[in-house]
Each structure stands twice: as C-alpha cells, then as structure tokens.
N, C-alpha and C positions, 0 to 999 in steps of 0.2 A: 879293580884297582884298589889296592891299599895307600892310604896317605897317611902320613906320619900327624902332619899340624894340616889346620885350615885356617887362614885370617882372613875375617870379613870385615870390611870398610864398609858401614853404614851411610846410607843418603835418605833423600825424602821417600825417592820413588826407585833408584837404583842401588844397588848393593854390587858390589866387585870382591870375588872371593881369589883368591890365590890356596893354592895349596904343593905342600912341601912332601918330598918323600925321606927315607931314615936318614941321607946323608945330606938333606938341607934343599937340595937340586928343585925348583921348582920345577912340577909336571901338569897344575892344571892352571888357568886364568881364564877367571868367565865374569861377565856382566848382567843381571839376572835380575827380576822383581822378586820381591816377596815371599809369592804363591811358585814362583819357579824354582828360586831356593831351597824352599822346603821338600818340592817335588825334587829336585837334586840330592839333598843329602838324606831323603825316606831312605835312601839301599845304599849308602855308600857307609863304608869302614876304615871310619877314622880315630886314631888316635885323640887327638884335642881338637877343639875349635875354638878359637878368640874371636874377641871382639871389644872396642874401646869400648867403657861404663859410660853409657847415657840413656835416657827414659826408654826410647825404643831397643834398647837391647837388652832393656830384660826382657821385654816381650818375646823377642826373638831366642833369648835365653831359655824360658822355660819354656818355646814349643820345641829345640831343638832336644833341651832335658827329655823329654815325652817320647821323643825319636828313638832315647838309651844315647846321645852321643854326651860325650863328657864337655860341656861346652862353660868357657870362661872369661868372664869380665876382669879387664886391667884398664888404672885410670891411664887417661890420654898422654900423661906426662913421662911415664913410664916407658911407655912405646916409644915414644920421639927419639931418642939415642939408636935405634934398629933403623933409623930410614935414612938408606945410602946417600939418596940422591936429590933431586928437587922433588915439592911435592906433587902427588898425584894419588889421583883413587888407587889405582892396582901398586903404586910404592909402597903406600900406606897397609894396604892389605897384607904386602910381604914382608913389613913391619911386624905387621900382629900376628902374623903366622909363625915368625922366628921368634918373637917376646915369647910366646905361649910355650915354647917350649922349655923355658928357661925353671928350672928347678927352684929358684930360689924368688920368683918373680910374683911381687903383691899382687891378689886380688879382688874383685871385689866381690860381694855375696849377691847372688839374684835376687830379686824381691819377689817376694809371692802377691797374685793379686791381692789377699785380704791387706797387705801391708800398704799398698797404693790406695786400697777406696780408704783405708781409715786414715790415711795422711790428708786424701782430698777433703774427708768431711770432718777432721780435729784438726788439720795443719801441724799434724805431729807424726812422727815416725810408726808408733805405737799407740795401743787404746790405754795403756794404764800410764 
C-alpha cells in the first residue's frame, strides 16, 4: 500500500497515526506504541510523515529519518486550522496528515542528538 501523508499524534505511551492516500481519502487509522510504530513504518511507502514540534518528536524524527521516510515537524499552532471537528487523538492525527501536505506549510528542523546533550549541559542551543 502506498500512502500519500501520515500524521502522527504523539502521547506518553500511545501514538495514533492516520494516513491519507493521493486524493486526501483516509485509508489507514491505528493506535500503536512506540516499538510498534516503527515496526509499522520499517516497509511501508510513504510520501511524508508529520508530526506536531515537541521534544519526543525529534526523537521519533530522526529514527523515522534512518528508515529513508521523509518525515516533518510543524509547530502545534499551525496544525490547529486542519481539525474539523472536536478534539481527539485520531482528529488530530488527520490534522497533521493534511497540514503536511501542504507546500507552503512552516517547519520545524529536527535536532540532532549533539544539539540536545549540548543544550542539556550549556543551557544553550549550540557550543559556540
């Protein structure tokens, strides 16, 4: 199966992915840990993956990077405008699966681990 977008809705312990095919139509919705996730998208072929900018999505970011899928962080506020309906994990997901596709849509840059330990032990972005 080819999918166009994936939006993933992060949680502590649960993650809720939604995914779109070329003409929007959702075709997959799954609620999944982690280590499930990843074993999900090892073989699947997809165009983008989002996901809203917070500490554990870079993590999530750069093991899906490692994968080859092209995956993207956009701030939270950005998304908000794509959700139809009241909130929910799987609304939200089809939020950022539709944001992500969007051509002109801000995002944010993954952080590489050396950029997180040197913020933990300078309290700054960068070493210089």
């Amino acid at each position: 199966m080819e999918l166009n977008a994936i939006g993933i809705d992060l949680g502590k312990t649960l993650f809720h992915l939604v995914g779109l095919d070329a003409s929007g139509n959702v075709v997959v919705r799954k609620k999944c840990s982690r280590t499930q996730l990843l074993k999900y998208t090892a073989n699947l072929r997809v165009q983008r993956i989002g996901m809203e900018a917070c500490s554990g999505s870079h993590f999530l970011g750069r093991a899906l990077r490692e994968q080859g899928h092209d995956a993207r962080l956009m701030p939270a506020q950005y998304v908000k405008p794509y959700v139809k309906t009241n909130k929910s994990d799987s609304i939200d997901a089809e939020a950022i699966a539709e944001a992500v596709q969007r051509p002109t849509m801000r995002l944010v840059p993954i952080k590489t681990e050396e950029h997180w330990i040197c913020k933990r032990y300078t309290g700054y972005g960068s070493a210089g």
